[in-house]
N, C-alpha and C positions, 0 to 999 in steps of 0.2 A: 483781953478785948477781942482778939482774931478766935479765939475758941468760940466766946459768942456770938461772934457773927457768923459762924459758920453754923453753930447749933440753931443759930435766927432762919438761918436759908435751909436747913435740913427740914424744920419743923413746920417752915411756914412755905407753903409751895405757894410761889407766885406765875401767875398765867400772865403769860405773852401774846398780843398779839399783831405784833407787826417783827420785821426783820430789823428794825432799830431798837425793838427792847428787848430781843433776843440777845445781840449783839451787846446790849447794856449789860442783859444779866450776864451772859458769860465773862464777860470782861471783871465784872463784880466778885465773881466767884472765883477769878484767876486771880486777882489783886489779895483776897484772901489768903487760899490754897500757895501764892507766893511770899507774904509775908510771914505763913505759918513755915512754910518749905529754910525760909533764911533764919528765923528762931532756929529751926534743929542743926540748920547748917552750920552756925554761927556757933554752937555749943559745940559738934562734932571736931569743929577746928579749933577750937581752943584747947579742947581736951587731949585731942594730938598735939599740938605746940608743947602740953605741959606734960607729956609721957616721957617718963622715964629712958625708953627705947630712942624717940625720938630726939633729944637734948644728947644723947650720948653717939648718934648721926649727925650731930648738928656741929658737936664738937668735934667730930672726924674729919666732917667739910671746910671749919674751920682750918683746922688743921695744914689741910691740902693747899690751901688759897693759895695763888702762885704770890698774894704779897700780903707779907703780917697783918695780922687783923687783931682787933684789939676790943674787949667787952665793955660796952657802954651803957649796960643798965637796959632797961624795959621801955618799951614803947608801944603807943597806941597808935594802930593802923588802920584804917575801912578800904576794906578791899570790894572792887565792885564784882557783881553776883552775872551769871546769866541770865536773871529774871528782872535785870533792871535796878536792884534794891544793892543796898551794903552793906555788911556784914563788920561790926568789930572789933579787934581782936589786939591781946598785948605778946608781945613777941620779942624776944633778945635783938638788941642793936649790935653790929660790930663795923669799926670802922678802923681805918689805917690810923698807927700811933701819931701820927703830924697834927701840923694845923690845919684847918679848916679854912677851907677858902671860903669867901663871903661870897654867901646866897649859893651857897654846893655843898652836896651833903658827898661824903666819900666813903660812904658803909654800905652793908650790906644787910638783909634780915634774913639768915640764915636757915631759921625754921620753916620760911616762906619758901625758901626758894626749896626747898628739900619737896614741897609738897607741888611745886608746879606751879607756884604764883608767882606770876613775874609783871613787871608793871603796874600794880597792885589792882590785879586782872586774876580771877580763876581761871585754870588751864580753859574749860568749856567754854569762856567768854572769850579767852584768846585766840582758841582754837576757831570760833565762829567769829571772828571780828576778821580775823587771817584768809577762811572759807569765801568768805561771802566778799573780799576786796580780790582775791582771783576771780571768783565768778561773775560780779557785777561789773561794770565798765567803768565807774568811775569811785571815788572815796565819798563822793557824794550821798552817792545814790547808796550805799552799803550805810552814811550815816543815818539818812532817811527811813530803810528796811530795818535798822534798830528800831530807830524812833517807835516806830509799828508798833516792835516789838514789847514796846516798854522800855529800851537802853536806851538812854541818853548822855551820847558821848560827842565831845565837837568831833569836825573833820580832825584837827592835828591831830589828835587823838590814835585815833580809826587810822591814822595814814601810820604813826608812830608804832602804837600794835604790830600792824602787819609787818613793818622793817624790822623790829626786832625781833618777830616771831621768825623771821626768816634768816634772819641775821643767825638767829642762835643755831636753829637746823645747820647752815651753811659750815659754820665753825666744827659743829661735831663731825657731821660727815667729812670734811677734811684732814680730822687730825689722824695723823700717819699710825699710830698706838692703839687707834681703838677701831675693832673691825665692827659693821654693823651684822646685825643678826638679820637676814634676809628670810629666814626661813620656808626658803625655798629653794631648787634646786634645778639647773638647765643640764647635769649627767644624762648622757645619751638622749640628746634632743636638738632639735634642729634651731639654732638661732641665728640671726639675722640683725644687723647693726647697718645703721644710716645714716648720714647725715648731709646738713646742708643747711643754709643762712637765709635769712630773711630781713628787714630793714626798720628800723624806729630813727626819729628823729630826736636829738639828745642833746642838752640845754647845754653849749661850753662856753664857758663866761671869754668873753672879749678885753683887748686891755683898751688903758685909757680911763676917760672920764665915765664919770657914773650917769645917771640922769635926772630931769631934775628933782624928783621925786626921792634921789639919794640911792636906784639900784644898779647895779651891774647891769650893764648890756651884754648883750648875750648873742651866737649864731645858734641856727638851728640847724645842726650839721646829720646827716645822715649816715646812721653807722650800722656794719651790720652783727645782729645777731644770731650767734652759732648754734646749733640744734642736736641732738643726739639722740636716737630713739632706740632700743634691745627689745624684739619683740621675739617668741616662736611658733615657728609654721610647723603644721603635722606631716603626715606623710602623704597628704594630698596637695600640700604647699598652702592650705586655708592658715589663716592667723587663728593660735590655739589657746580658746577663752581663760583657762584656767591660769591663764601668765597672765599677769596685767603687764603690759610695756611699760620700759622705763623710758620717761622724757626727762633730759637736762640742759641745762644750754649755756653761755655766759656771753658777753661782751667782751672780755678780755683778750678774744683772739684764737687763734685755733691748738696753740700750745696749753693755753689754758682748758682748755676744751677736751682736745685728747687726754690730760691730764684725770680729768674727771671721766673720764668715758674707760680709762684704764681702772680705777678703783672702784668702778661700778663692776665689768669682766671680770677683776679677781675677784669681788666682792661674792658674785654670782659660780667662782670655780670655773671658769671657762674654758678652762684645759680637760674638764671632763665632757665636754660638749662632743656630741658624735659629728656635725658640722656645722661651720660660722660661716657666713655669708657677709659681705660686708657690698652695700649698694649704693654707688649714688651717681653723683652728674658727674660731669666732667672737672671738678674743682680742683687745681692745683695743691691748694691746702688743704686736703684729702686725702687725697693720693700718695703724695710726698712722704706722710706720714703715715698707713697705713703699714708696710713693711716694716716699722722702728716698732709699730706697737704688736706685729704679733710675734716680733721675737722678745721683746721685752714680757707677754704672756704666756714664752713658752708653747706656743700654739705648733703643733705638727703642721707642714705646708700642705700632706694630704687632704687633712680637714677643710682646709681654707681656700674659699673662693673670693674671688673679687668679682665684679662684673658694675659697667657701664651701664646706667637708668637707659632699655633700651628705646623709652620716648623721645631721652633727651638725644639717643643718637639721630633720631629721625629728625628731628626737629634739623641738626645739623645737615643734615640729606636736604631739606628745603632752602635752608639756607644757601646752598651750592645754586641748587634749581634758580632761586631769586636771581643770583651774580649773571646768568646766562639771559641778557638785556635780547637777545636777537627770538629767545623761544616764545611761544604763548603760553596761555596758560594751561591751557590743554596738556601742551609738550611737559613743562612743567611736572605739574601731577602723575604726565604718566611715568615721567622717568623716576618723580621718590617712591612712584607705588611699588616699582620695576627693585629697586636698588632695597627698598624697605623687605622686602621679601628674602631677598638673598641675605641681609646683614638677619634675620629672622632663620633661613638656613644656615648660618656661621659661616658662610662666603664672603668674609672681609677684604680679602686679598682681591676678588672683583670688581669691591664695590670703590678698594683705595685706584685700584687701574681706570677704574671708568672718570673717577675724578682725576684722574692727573691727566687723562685723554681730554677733559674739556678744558682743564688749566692755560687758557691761551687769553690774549687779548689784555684790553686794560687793566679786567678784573683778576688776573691772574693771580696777583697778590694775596689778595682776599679768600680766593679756591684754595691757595697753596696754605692757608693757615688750617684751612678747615678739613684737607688732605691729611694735614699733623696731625690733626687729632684724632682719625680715624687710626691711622699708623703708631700711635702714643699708643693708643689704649685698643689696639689691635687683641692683646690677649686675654683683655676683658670683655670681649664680645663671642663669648662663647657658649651662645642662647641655645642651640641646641643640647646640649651638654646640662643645660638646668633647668629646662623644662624635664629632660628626661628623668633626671633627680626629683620635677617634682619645688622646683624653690624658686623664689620670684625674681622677675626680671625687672622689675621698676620700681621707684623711687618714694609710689605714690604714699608711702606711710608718712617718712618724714616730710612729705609737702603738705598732707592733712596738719601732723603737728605746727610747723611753720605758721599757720591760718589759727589754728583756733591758740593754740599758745599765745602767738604773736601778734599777729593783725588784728584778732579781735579784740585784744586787750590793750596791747602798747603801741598801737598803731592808727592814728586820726587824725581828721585838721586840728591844729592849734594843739595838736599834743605835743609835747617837751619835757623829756625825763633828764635828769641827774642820772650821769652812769652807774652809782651805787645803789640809787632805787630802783632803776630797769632793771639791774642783776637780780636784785629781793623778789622782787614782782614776777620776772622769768621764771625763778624757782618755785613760786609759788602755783602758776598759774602750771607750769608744767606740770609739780605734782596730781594737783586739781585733778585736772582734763586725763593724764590718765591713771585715776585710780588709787594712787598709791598716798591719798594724802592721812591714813593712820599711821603711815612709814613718817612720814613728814612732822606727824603730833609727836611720836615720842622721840624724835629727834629735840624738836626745839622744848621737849618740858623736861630734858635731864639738865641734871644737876649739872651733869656734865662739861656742857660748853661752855657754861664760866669757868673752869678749873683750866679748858687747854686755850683761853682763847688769848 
């Protein structure tokens, strides 16, 4: 019947003349062209389910499961398509030797998953179901732009997708045994690591009584999350196109964080790096760690520079100026213009004298913390020295990422995540934004991440 219809629109040219039955026909002639698309599809994958090659991977994977599996005969599955339709298909069941809890299935369909179908989703559906809930703002609205499309999936749905899709990425990339293939390489190149936190609000259930409607009450507590960006400069200090930066980030805290920021630098060989830059504010949990992580990579101290976001020192320079209640404003400006200049020449040692010269009066307190921080990271203020080099003095990459990762996605009135969806969603939306999200599909379509997860 779809051959016909197509040989019907081949032979019989229909004239259009308005932008509603343009719209009609094409729409017409895709419903076709896509039903015919899921016929060849739907034969190609059964025909792999039933190769010889593939049952003899299936039984490998079998094999692996970290928990016995057990063959339970043939089953019919429809798996949905990217074009909306479904496709299908009979495929060996295997499931754990026990009993069966009621209303849970505890198997697996092994052939399925060898081929990238998870959720009984094709990779292309999942991979675009996953795309388009980083890029859009809401699970809504990505249900919606299905819709459009011809997929029709609820929101649970669409929301469940993306968690697993991110889920699976996450588990691979972690496991300690399996290195990824980055196939690329920062040997004798200049890179540059950042980091720094930004803020979502995140649903933590309260104790007590329910409400009457029977739910958990809940605060909506503000947490922050951590950031990490691996970008390289050339030898004019421009950001160099041919790297796409890597963004990652977690909630779990800064040890978590470095954790992943460490497996990404070996990942990348970062001991072949000609120099590493590492930039940011003034953050305690930054810093602190910094020195654990580049001897745990083996990194030469010659190579390695630290240095102070030198905006964010400025910014501290005004904050001094503000404590001083008797100056105007005038006075003010001229003295951070005055002080910004010399911490600009790597005159830190002037600029910590001239604050400890105004450190008097009620506000002294307040001068003397902001003195420390000059004097802490005195030896990261060594702007002259990396402009000469040619490599950046400010922060402003990871605060770009911060914004478009974070605020514009997990960050709004009335928004409230679950700590384990903000992680998914982070990973996702970082990949996204910069670039790297083919690195992201073949992570979450290997077979892989059920076998170490």
């Amino acid at each position: 019947m779809v051959y016909e219809r197509l040989r019907e629109l081949e032979q019989n040219s229909r004239r259009v003349s308005s932008p509603e039955e343009l719209e009609a026909l094409e729409r017409e002639i895709r419903a076709c062209t896509d039903a015919l698309a899921n016929m060849l599809l739907e034969r190609h994958v059964q025909a792999s389910l039933d190769a010889e090659e593939h049952r003899a991977q299936e039984a490998e994977l079998i094999r692996a499961w970290p928990q016995k599996m057990k063959h339970e005969g043939y089953e019919t599955v429809r798996i949905h398509t990217a074009s909306g339709l479904c496709i299908t298909v009979r495929v060996r069941y295997y499931r754990r030797p026990c009993k069966r809890r009621q209303g849970r299935r505890q198997g697996v369909y092994a052939g399925l998953v060898l081929l990238g179908i998870h959720e009984r989703c094709t990779p292309w559906l999942g991979a675009l179901v996953s795309a388009w809930s980083a890029l859009l703002s809401s699970f809504e609205e990505v249900r919606q732009v299905l819709l459009e499309h011809g997929v029709e999936l609820g929101g649970k749905v669409v929301r469940q997708l993306a968690y697993r899709y991110a889920e699976r990425a996450r588990v691979l990339q972690q496991a300690k045994d399996l290195a990824l293939e980055w196939g690329e390489t920062v040997a004798g190149r200049r890179v540059v690591v950042s980091a720094d936190g930004g803020r979502v609000r995140l649903r933590e259930n309260k104790r007590g009584r329910k409400t009457a409607k029977g739910r958990k009450r809940y605060r909506g507590a503000w947490r922050e999350p951590k950031l990490f960006i691996i970008y390289i400069v050339d030898d004019e200090g421009q950001l160099e196109k041919s790297f796409a930066p890597l963004i990652d980030g977690s909630l779990r805290g800064p040890n978590t964080l470095f954790g992943l920021l460490q497996g990404y630098l070996q990942g990348l060989a970062i001991e072949q790096a000609d120099q590493v830059l590492f930039v940011a504010d003034g953050a305690h949990w930054i810093w602190n760690r910094v020195p654990g992580l580049v001897k745990t990579l083996g990194l030469n101290p010659k190579q390695v520079h630290e240095v102070i976001d030198f905006y964010h020192a400025v910014e501290h320079l005004g904050k001094v100026a503000a404590l001083r209640k008797s100056w105007s404003v005038k006075e003010r400006k001229a003295w951070v213009r005055k002080h910004r200049r010399l911490l600009l020449k790597g005159q830190v040692e002037s600029v910590v004298e001239a604050v400890r010269t105004i450190c008097r009066g009620r506000h002294s307190k307040p001068i003397t913390t902001e003195r420390n921080y000059f004097v802490r990271h005195q030896h990261r203020m060594a702007y002259p020295a990396l402009k000469a080099l040619q490599l950046p003095i400010g922060s402003g990459a990871v605060e770009s990422a911060i914004r478009r990762v974070v605020n514009l996605r997990l960050k709004g009135p009335c928004i409230f995540w679950y700590r384990e969806n903000a992680e998914k969603m982070l990973m996702l939306r970082a990949y996204y934004k910069s670039g790297r999200w083919n690195l992201l599909k073949r992570m979450a379509n290997s077979h892989l991440s059920l076998l170490v997860a």
